[in-house]
Structure formats: C-alpha cells, structure tokens
C-alpha distance (Angstrom), angle and dihedral (degrees) to the residues before:
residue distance angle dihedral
X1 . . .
X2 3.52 . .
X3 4.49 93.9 .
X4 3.55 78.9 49.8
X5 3.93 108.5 60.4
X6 4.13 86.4 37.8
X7 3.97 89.8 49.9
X8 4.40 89.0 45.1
X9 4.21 85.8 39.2
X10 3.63 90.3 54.4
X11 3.85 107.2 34.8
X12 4.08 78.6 48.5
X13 4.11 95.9 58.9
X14 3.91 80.8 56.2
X15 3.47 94.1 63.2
X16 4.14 126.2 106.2
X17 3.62 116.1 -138.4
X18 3.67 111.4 -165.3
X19 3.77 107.7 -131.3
X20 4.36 120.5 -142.2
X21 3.69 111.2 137.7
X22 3.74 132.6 143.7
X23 3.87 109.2 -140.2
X24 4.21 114.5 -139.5
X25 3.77 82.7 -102.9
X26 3.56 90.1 73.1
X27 4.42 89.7 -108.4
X28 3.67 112.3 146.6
X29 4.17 108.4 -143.1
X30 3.80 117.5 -178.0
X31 3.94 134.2 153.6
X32 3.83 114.0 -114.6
X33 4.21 92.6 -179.2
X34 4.12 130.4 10.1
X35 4.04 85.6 -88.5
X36 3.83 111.4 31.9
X37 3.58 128.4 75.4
X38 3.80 123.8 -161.2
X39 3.87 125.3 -146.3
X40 3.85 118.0 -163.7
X41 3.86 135.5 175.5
X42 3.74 114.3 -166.0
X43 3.58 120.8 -135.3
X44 3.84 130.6 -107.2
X45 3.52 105.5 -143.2
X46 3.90 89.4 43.4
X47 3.87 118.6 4.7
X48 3.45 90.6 -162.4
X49 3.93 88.9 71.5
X50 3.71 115.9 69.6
X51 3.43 157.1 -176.1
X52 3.65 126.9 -129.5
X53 3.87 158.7 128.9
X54 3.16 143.1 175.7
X55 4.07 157.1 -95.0
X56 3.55 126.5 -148.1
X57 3.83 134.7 -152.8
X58 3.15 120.2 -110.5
X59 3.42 96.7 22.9
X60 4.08 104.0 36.6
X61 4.13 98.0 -161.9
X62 3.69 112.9 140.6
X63 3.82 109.2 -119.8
X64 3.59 158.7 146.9
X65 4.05 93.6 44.1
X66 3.80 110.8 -159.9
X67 4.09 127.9 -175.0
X68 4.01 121.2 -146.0
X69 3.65 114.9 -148.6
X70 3.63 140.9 166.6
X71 3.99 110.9 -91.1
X72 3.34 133.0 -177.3
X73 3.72 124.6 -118.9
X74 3.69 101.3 -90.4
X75 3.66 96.7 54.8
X76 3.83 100.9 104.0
X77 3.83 128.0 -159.6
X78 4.11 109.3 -100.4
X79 3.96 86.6 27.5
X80 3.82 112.1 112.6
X81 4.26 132.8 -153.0
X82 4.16 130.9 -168.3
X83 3.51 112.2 -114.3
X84 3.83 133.0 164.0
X85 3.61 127.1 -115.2
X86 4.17 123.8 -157.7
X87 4.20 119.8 -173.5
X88 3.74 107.7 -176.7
X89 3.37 96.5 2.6
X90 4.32 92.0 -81.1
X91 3.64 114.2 124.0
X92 3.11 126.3 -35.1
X93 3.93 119.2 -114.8
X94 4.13 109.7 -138.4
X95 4.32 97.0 -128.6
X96 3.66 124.1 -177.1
X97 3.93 108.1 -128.3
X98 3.93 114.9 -146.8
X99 3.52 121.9 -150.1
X100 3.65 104.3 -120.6
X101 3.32 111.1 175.4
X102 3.91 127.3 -19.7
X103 4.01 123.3 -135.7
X104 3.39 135.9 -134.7
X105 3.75 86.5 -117.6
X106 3.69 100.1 66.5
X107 4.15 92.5 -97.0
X108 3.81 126.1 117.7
X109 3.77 126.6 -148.3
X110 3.39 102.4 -123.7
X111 4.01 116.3 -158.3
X112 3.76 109.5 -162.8
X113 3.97 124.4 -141.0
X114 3.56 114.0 -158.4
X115 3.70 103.5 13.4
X116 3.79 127.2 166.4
X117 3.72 121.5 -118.7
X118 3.71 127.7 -80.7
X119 3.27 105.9 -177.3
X120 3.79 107.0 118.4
X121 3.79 83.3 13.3
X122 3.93 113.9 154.0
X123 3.52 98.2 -177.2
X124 3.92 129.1 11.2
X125 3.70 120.5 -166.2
X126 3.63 122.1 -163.1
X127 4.27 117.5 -174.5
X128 3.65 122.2 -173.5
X129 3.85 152.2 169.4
X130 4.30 74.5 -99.1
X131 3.75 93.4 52.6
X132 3.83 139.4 -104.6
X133 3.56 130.8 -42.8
X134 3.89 137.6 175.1
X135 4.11 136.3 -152.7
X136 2.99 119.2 -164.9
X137 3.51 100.0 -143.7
X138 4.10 113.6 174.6
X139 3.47 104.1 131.3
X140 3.74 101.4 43.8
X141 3.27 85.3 119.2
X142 3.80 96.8 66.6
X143 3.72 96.2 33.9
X144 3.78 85.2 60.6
X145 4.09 91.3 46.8
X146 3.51 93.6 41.8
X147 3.70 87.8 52.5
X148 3.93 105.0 42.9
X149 3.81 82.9 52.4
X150 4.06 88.3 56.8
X151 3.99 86.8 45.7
X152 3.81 97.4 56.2
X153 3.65 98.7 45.9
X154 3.41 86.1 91.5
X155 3.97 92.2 -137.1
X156 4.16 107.4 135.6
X157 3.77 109.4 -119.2
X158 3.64 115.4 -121.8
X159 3.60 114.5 -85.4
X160 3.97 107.4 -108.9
X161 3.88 121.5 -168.3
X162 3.62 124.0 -72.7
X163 3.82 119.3 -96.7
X164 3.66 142.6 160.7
X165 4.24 93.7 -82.1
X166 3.25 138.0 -7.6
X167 4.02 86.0 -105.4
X168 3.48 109.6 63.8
X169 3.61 126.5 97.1
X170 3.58 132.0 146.8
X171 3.64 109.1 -57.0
C-alpha cells in the first residue's frame, strides 16, 4: 500500500493542470504554455481592451505588463505614442506606449516604458491619442499572490497551442 501511494504521489506531481480561473476580484488567470501564467484585468469602458502581464516558472515575478487597445489602422507594430497613465487617481505619469504586437482585431499590444506602479493599485487610468480607458484594479494584489502560489507549485501547466505571445487571446 505504501509503493502504491509513492508511485500515485509521484506520477501525480507530473501532471499538467491547465490554469483559467477568474479570481473574486474580478482577475482573469490562465496558462498560455506548461510554464507561464497570464494575469489580465478587462477594461471598463471596453472589456475587450485589457491590462495584463505575466508570471513565469521558475522564477514567478510578475512582469512585462502590456495594455490592448483599440487602434486605428495606421498605428503600426514597433511604432510608439505618449499617453498618460493615473493609479489612484494621483498624478498622472506621461508613459510612452510601444506597439508590441498588433491583432487581427484592430487592438495593439501596447508595452509601456516608464510606467508607474500598480501594485496595490485600485484604479488605473490610461488616456491616449486612442481614447480613455479604466481597470479597475483592487485586488491586484491577490491576483498576483494567488498566482505566484500557482507558479511555485512546481506542477507544469498544460501545454496550450502555439501563438504569436503569450498575450493574445481573442479580443
């Protein structure tokens, strides 16, 4: 009995577990590859824009935040715009937004340089040249607790099909 639980334990630490939850906060968390994890917060003007970024195995830091919005056709991928971002409703911080990668939808990836904080954010407000959008962000803290604790489990995440980045999704 014992060879058996140590085989089952073993054979179930090899395991993927595909990952797609929404926490209570409203945070979207989903595996895009067996070792990244992807945390989103749809917009409130337009939930098809987003923020989001993302947590790597085997480190499990949250990084490389991006925001999908709605562009027009002459915004280019590699091209770059000035934009404002507010958290909290302080300032707001002028950011450069650089067109990561552009969607079959008509929205851009946008990878901002310079950026103010969000952790602890409750409300992040980003205005552009594209317009205005809001995320309402309390419980970014969990989201990225809940998902660091998902990261250093150590399980593999399921292996999803191969796209373009580990960000896009149908928008």
């Amino acid at each position: 009995m014992k060879l058996f639980t140590l085989i089952f334990t073993l054979f179930c630490l090899q395991l993927p577990a595909e990952i797609d939850i929404t926490t209570i906060d409203d945070w979207n968390i989903f595996s895009s590859t067996e070792n990244i994890l992807i945390i989103s917060k749809d917009g409130s003007i337009d939930t098809r824009q987003f923020l989001g970024f993302k947590m790597e195995q085997p480190w499990c830091v949250c990084k490389n935040p991006v925001i999908a919005l709605k562009a027009d056709e002459e915004l280019e991928e590699g091209s770059s715009m000035k934009a404002t971002i507010k958290v909290d409703l302080k300032r707001p911080m002028e950011v450069l937004l650089h067109a990561w990668l552009k969607l079959d939808s008509g929205y851009i990836l946008f990878r901002p340089k310079r950026f103010p904080s969000f952790r602890s954010s409750s409300i992040i407000e980003v205005k552009s040249e594209l317009g205005k959008e809001v995320f309402l962000s309390k419980g970014i803290d969990n989201a990225m607790k809940s998902s660091e604790a998902m990261c250093k489990s150590g399980y593999p995440f399921e292996e999803v099909q191969k796209s373009k980045t580990a960000f896009e999704m149908e928008v």
